[in-house]
ZAVOSE-505285 format. One record per residue: y negated, x negated, z of N, C-alpha, C, O in turn; chain. Coordinates in steps of 0.05 Angstrom, whole numbers. Each point is the difference from the previous one (the first is absolute). Layout:
N
<<Y; X; Z>; <Y; X; Z>; <Y; X; Z>; <Y; X; Z>; 'A'>;
...
This chain:
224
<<24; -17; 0>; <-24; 17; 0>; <-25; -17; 0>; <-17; 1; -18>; 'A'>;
<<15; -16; 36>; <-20; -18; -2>; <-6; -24; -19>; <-23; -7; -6>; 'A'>;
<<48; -5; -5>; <-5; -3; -33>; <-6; 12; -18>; <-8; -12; -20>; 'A'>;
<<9; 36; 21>; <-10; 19; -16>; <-32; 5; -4>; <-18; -3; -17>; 'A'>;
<<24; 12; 48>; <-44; -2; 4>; <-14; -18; -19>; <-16; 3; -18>; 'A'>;
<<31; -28; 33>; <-23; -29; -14>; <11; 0; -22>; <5; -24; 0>; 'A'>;
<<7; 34; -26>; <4; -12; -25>; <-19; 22; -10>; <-15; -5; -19>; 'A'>;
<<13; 33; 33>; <-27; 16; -6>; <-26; -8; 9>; <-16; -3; -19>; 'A'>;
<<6; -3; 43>; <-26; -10; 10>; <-4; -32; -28>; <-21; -2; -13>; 'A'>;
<<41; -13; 11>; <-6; -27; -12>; <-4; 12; -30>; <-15; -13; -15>; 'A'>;
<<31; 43; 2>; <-1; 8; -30>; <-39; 8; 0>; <-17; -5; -17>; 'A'>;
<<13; 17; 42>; <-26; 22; -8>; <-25; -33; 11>; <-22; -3; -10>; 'A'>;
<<31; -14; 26>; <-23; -31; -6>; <4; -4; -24>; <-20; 7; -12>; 'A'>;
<<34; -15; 0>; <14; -11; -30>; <-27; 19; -18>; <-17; -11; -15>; 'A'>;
<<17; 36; 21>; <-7; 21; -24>; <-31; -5; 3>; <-15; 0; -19>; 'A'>;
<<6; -5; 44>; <-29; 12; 11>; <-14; -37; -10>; <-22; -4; -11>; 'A'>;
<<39; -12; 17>; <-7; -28; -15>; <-5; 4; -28>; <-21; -7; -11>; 'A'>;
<<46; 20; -3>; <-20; -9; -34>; <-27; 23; 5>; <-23; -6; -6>; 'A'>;
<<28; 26; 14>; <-22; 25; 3>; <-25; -15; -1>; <-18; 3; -16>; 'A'>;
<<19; -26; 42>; <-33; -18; 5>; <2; -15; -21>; <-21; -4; -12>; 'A'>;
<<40; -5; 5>; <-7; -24; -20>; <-9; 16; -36>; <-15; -11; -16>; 'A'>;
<<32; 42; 12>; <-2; 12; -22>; <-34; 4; 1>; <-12; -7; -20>; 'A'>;
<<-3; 17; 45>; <-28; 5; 6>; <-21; -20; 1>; <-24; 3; -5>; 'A'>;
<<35; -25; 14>; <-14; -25; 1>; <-2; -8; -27>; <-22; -8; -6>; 'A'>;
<<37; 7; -10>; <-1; -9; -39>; <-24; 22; -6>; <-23; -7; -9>; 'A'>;
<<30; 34; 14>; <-23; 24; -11>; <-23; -15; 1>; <-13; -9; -18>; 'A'>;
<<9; 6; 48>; <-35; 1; 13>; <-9; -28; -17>; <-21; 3; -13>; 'A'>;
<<33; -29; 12>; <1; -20; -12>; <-11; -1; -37>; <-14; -18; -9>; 'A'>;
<<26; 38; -6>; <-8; 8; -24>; <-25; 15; 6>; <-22; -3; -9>; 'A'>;
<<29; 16; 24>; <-31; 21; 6>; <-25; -18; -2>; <-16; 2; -18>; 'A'>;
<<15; -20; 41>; <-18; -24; 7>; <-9; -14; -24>; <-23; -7; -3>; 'A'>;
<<44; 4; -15>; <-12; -18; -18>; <-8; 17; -25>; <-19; -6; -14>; 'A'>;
<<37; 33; 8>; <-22; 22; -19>; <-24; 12; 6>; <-11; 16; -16>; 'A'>;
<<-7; -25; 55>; <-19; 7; 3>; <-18; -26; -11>; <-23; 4; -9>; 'A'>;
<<34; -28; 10>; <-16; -27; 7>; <-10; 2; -28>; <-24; 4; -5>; 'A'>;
<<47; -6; -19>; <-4; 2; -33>; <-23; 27; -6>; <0; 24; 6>; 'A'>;
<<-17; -44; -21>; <-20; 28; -17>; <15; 10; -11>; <0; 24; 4>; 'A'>;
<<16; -33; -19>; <18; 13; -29>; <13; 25; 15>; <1; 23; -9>; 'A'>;
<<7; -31; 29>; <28; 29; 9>; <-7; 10; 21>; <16; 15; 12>; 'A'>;
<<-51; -23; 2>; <-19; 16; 20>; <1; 39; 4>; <3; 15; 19>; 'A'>;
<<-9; -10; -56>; <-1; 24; -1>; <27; 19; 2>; <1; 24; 7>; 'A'>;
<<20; -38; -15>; <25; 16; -6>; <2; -8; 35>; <-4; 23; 8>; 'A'>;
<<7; -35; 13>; <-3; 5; 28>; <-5; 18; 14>; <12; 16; 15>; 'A'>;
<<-39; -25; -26>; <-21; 35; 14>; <7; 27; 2>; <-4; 17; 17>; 'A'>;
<<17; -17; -46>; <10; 28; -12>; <16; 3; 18>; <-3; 17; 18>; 'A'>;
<<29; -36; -20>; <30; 9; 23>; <-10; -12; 24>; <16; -14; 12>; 'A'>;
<<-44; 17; 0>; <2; 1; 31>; <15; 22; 9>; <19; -3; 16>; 'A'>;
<<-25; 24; -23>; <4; 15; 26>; <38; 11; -7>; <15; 11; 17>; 'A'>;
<<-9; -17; -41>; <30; 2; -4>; <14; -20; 19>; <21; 1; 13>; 'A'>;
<<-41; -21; -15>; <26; -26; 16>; <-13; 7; 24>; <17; -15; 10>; 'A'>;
<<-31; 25; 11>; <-10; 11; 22>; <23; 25; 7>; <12; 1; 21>; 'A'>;
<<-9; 18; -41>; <19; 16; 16>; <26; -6; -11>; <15; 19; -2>; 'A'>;
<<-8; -40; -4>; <32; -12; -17>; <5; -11; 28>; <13; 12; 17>; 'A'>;
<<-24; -34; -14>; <8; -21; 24>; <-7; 15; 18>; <18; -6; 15>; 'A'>;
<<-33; 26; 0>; <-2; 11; 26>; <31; 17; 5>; <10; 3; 21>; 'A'>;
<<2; 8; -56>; <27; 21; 3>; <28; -26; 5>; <21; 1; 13>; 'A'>;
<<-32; -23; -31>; <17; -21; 7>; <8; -9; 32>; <24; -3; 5>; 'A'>;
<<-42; -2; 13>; <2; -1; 32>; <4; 10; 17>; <2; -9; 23>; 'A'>;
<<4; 45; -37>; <-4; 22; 21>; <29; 14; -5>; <12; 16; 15>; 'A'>;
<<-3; -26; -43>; <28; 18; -6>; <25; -10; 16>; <19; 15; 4>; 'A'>;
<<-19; -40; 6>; <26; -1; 26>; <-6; 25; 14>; <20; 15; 0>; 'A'>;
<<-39; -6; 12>; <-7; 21; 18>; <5; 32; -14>; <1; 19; 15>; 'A'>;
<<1; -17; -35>; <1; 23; -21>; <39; 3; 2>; <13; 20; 6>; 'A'>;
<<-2; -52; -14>; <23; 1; 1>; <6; 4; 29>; <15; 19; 0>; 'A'>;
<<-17; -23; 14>; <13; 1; 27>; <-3; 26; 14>; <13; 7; 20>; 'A'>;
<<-36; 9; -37>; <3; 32; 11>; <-25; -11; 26>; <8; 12; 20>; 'A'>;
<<-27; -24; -13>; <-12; 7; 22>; <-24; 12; 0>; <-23; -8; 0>; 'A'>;
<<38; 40; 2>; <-26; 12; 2>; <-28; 7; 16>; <-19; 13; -8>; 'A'>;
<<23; -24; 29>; <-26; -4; 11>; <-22; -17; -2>; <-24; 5; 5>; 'A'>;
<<38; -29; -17>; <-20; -18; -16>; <-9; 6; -23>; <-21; -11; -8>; 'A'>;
<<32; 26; -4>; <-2; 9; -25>; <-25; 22; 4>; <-21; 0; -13>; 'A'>;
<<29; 21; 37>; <-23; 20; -3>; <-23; -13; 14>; <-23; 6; -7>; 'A'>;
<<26; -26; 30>; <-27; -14; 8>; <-10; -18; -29>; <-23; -10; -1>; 'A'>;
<<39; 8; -16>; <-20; -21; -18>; <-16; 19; -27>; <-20; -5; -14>; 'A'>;
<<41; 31; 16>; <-20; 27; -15>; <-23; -2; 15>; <-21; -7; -11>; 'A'>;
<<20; 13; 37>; <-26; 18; 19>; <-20; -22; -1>; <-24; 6; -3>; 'A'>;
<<30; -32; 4>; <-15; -25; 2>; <-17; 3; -25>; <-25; 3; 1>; 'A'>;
<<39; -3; -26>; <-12; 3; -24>; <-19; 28; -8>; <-14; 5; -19>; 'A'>;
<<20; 9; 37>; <-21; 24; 2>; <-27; 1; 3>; <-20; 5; -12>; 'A'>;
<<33; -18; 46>; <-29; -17; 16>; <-18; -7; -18>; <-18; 12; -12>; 'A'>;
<<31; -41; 14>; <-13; -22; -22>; <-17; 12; -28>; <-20; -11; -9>; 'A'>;
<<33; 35; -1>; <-8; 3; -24>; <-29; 9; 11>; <-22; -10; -5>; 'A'>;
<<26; 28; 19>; <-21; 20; 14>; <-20; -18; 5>; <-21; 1; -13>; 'A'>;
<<24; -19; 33>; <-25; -14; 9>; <-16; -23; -19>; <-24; -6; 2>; 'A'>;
<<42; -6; -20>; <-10; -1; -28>; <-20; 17; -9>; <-23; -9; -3>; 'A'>;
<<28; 41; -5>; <-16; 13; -15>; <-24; 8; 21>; <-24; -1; -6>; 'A'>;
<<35; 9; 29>; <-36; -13; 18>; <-11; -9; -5>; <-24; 6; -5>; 'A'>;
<<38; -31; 2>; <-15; -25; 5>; <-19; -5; -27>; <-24; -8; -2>; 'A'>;
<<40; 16; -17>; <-15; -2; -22>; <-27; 15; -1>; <-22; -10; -6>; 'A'>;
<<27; 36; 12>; <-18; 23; -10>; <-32; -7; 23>; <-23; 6; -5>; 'A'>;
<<36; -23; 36>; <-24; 10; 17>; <-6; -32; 11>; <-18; 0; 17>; 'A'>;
<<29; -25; -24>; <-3; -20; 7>; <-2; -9; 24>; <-3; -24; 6>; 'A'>;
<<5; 43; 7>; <5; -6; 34>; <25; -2; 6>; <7; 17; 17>; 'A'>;
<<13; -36; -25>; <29; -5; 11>; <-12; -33; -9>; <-12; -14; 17>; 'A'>;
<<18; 5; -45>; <-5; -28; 0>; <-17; -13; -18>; <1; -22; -11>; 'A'>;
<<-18; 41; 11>; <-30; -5; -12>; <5; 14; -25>; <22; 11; -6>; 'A'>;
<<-48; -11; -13>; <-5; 6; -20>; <10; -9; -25>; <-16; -15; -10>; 'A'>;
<<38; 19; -5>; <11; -4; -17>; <16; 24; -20>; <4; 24; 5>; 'A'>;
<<2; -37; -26>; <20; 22; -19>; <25; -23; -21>; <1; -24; -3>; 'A'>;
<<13; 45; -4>; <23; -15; -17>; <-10; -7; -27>; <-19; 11; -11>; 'A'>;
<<34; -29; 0>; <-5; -4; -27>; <27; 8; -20>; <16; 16; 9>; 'A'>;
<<-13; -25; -29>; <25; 9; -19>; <24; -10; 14>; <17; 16; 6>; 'A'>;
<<-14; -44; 0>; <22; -14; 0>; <25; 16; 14>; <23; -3; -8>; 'A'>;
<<-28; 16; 26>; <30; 11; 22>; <-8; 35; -22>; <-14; 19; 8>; 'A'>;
<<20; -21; -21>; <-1; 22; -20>; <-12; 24; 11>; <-23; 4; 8>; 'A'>;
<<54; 17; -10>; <-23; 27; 5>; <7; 13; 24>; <24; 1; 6>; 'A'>;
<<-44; 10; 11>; <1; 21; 30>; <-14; 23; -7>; <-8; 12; -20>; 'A'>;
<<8; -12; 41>; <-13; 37; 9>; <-10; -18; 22>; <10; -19; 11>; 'A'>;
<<-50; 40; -5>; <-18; 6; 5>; <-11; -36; 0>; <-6; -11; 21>; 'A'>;
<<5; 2; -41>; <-14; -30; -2>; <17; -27; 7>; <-8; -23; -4>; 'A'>;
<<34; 31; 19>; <20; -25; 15>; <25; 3; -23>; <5; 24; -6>; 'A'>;
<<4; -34; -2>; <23; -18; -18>; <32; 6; 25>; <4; -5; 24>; 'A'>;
<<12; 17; -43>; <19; 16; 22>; <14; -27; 4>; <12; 3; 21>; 'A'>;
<<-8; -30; -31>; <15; -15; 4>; <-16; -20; 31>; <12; -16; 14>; 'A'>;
<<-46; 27; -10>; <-7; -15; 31>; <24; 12; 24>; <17; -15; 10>; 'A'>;
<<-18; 34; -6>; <20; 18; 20>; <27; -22; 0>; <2; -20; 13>; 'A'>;
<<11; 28; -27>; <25; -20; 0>; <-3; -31; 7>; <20; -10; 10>; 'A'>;
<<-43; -7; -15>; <4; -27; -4>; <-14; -1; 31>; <-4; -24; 4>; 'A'>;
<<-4; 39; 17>; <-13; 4; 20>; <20; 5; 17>; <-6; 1; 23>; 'A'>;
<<43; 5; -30>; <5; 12; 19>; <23; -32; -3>; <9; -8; 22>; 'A'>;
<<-3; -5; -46>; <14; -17; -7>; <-11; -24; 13>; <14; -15; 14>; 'A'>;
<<-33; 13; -16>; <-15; -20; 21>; <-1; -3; 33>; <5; -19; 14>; 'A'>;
<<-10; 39; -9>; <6; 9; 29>; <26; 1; 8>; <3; 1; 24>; 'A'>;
<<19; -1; -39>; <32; 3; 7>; <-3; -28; 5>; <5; -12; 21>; 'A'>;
<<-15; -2; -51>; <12; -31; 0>; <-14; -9; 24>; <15; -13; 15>; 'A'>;
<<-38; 15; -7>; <-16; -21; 25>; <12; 1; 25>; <1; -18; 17>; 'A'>;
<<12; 56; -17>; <8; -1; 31>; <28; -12; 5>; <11; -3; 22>; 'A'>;
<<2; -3; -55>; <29; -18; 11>; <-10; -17; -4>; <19; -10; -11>; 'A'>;
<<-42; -13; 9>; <-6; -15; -1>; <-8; -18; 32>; <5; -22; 10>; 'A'>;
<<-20; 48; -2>; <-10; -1; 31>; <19; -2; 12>; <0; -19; 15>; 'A'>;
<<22; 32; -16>; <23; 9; 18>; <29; -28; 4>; <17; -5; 17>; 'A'>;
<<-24; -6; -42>; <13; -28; -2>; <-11; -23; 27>; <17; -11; 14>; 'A'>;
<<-46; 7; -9>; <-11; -11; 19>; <1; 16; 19>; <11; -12; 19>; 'A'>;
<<-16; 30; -13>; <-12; 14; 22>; <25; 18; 4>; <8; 12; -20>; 'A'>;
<<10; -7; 52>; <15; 17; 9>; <-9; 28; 12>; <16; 18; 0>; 'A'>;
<<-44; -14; 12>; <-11; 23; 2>; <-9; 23; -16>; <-15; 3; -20>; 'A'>;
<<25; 10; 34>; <-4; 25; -20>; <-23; 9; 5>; <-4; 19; -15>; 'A'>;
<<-20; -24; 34>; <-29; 5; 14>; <-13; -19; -19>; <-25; 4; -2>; 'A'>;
<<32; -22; -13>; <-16; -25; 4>; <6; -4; -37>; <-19; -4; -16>; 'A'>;
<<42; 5; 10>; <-2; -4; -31>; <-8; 23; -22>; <3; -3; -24>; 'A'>;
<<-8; 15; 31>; <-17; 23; -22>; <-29; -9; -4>; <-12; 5; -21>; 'A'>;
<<0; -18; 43>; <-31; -2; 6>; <6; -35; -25>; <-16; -3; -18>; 'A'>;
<<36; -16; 21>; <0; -16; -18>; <10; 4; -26>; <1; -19; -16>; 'A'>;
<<5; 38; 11>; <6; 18; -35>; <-27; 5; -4>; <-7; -6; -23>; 'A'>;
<<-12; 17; 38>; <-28; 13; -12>; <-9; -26; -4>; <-16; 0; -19>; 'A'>;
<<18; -22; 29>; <-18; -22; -3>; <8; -15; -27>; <-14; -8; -18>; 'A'>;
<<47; 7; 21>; <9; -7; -24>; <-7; 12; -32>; <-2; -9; -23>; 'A'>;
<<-2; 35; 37>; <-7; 20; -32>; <-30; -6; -1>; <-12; 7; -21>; 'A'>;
<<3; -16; 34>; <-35; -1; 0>; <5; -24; -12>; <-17; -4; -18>; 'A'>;
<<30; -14; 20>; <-2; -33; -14>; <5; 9; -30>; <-13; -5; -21>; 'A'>;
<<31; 17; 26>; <10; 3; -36>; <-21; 10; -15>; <-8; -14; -18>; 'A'>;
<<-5; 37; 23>; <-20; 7; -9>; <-29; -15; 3>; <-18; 6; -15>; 'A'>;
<<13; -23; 32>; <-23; -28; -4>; <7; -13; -26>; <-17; 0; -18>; 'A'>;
<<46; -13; 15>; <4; -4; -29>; <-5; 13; -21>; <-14; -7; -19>; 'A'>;
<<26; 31; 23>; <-5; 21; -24>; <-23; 5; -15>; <-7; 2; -24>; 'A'>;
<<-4; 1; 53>; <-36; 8; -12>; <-15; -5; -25>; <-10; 18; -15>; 'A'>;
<<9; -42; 12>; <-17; -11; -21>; <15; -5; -21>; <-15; -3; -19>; 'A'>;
<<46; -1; 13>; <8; 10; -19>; <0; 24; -10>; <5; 1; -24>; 'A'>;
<<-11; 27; 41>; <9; 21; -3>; <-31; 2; -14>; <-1; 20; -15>; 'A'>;
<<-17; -32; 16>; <-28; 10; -8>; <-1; -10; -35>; <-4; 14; -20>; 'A'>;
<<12; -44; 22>; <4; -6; -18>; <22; 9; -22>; <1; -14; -21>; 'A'>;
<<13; 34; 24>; <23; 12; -23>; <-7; 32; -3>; <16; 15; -12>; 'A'>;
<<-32; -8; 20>; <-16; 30; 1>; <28; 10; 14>; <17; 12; -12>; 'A'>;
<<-17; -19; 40>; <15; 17; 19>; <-13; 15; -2>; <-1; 17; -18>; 'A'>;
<<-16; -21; 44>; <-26; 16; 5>; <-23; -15; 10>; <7; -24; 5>; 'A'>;
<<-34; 29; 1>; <-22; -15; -3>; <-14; 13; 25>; <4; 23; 9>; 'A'>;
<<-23; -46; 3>; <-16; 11; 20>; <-24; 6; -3>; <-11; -12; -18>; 'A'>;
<<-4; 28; 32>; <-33; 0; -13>; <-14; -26; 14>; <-4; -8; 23>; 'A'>;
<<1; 0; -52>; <-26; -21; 6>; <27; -24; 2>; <-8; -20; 12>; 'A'>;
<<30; 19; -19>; <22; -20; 0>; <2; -13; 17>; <13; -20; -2>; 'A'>;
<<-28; 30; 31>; <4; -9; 27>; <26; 15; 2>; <6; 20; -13>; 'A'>;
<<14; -36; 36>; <27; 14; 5>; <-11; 4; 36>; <-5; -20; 12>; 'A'>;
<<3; 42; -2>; <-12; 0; 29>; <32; 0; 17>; <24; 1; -6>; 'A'>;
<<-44; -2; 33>; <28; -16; 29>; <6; 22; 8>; <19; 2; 16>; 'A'>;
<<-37; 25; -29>; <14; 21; 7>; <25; 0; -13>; <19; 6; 15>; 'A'>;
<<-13; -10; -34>; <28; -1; -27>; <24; -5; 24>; <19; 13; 10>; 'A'>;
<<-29; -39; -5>; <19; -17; 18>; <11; 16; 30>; <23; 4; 8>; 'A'>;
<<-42; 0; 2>; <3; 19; 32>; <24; 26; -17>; <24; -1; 3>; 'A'>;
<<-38; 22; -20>; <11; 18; -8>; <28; -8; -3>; <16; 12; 15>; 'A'>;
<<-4; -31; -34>; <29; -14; -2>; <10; -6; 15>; <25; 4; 1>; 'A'>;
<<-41; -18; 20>; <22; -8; 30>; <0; 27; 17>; <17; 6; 17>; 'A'>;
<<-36; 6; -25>; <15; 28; 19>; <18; 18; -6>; <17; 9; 16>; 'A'>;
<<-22; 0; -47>; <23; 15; -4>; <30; -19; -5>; <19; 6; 15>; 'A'>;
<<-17; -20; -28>; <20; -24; -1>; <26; -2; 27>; <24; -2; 2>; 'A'>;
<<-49; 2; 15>; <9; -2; 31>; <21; 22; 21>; <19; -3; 16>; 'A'>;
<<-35; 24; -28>; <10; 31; 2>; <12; -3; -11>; <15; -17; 9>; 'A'>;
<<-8; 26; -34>; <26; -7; -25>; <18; -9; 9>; <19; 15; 1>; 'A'>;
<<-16; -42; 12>; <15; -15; 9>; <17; 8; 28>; <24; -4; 7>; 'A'>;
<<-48; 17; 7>; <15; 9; 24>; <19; 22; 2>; <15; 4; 20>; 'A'>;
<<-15; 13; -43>; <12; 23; -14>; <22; -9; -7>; <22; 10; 6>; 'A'>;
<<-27; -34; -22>; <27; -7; -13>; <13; -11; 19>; <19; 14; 5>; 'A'>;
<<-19; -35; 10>; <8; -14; 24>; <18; 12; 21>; <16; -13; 14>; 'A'>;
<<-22; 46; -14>; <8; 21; 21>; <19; 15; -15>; <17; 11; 14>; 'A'>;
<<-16; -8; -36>; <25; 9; -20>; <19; -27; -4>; <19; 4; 16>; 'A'>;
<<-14; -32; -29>; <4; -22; -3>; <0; -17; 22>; <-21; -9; 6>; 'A'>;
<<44; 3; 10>; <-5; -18; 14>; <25; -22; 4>; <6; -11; 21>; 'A'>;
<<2; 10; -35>; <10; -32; -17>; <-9; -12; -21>; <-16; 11; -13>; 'A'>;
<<22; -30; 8>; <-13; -17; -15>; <19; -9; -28>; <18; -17; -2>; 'A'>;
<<-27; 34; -16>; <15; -3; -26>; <-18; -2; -24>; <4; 13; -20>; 'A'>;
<<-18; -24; 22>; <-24; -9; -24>; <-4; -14; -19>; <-20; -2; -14>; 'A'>;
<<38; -8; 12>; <-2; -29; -19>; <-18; 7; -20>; <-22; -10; -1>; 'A'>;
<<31; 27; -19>; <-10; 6; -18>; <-32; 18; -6>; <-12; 8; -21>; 'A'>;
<<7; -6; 52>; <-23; 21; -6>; <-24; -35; 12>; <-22; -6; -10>; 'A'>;
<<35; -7; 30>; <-6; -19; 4>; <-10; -17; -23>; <-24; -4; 4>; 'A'>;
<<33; -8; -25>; <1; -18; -20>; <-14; 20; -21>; <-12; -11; -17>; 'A'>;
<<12; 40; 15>; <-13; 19; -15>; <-39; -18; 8>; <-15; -12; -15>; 'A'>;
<<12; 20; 50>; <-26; -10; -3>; <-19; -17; -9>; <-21; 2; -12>; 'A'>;
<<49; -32; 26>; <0; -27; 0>; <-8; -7; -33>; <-15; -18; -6>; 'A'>;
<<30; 38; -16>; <0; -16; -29>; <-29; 16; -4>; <-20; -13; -5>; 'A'>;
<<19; 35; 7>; <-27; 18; -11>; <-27; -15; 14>; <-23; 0; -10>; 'A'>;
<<30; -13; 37>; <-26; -12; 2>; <-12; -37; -9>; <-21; -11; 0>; 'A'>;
<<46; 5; -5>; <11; -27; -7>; <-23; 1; -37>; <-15; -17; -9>; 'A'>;
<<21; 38; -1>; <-2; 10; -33>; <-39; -1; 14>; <-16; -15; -11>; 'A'>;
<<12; 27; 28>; <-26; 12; 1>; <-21; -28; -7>; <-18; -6; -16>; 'A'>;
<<37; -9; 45>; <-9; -23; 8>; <-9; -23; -31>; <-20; -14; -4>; 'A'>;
<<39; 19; -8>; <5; -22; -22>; <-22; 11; -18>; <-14; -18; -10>; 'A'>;
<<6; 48; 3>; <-20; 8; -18>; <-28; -9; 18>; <-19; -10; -11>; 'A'>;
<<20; 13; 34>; <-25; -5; 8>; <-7; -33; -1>; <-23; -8; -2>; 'A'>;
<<39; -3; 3>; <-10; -37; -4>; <-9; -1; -26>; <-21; -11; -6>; 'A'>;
<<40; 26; -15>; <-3; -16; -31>; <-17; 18; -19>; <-10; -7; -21>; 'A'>;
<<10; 25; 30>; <-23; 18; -6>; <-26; 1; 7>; <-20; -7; -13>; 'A'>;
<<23; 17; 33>; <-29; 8; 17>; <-19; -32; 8>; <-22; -8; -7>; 'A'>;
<<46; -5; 25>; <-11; -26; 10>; <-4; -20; -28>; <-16; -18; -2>; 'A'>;
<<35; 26; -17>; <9; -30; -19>; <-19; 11; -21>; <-5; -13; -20>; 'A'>;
């Protein structure tokens, strides 16, 4: 019986290994069809395809395994999220004054339906991220919001530069930032109280490559 277990636990490492390594090649082409003028625009276009491809890529162990509570906390999350988005958009009092541009294609009421999802994929990945360092369950949700707040410091100014979306006056305000670590944080504590083992790899290395990609456009782009 117990040989059994481990030739299953060592088949589903085996699987979840090429999984990072199949995702790590993606983001890697990605990186360098953002860096190239030539294949810049054909990028742009499949943002928001490879945004909800790789978010269904990280989340379908969980689809396969039937867990429906994560499943309906990661619906209600994306509700949220969508919601306080279209606030945020319409009244600029969540994280300042801003609107979307083409790139994350098309939404309802001014937000791009693919933000919702990549908001809740982020926040999965930071809090198994937190949860790797940190054994409290008081204590590591509050370092997921900080974590999601880093990713998005990166993001930022790439996101301005690819017509994510734009800020008025192309100031990015600290409200942005406060707003992210708070809901992020919440998010996290939600998820944390449904989830409480640690099986992430992949939502983990989901963040790690998407902010790794961010990182690399912002040196050779923006900085270079």
């Amino acid at each position: 019986m117990n040989m059994k277990m481990s030739a299953i636990g060592d088949s589903w490492i085996n699987e979840e290994v090429v999984m990072v390594a199949v995702m790590s090649c993606i983001f890697f082409v990605g990186t360098i069809g953002h860096l190239l003028p030539v294949t810049r625009g054909m990028m742009l276009f499949l943002t928001p395809l490879f945004l909800f491809g790789m978010g269904l890529f990280v989340i379908h162990p969980l689809i396969l395994k039937r867990e429906w509570k994560l499943l309906i906390w990661a619906g209600s999350a994306y509700l949220v999220t969508f919601t306080i988005e279209a606030i945020g958009v319409w009244t600029g009092r969540i994280f300042g004054e801003y609107e979307y541009g083409s790139t994350l294609g098309p939404g309802f009421f001014s937000v791009p339906l693919v933000i919702g999802f990549n908001w809740v994929v982020v926040v999965m990945g930071a809090t198994e991220l937190a949860r790797m360092f940190i054994k409290d369950r008081r204590i590591y949700p509050i370092a997921a919001g900080a974590a999601a707040t880093a990713f998005d410091v990166v993001l930022e100014p790439v996101a301005m530069e690819m017509d994510y979306w734009d800020w008025l006056d192309g100031t990015i305000p600290v409200q942005n930032y406060v707003a992210w670590f708070v809901i992020a944080t919440l998010m996290a504590t939600s998820y944390a109280m449904i989830r409480n083992k640690g099986e992430g790899r992949l939502l983990i290395s989901y963040l790690l490559l998407q902010t790794q990609m961010f990182l690399m456009l912002r040196i050779f782009i923006i900085v270079g």
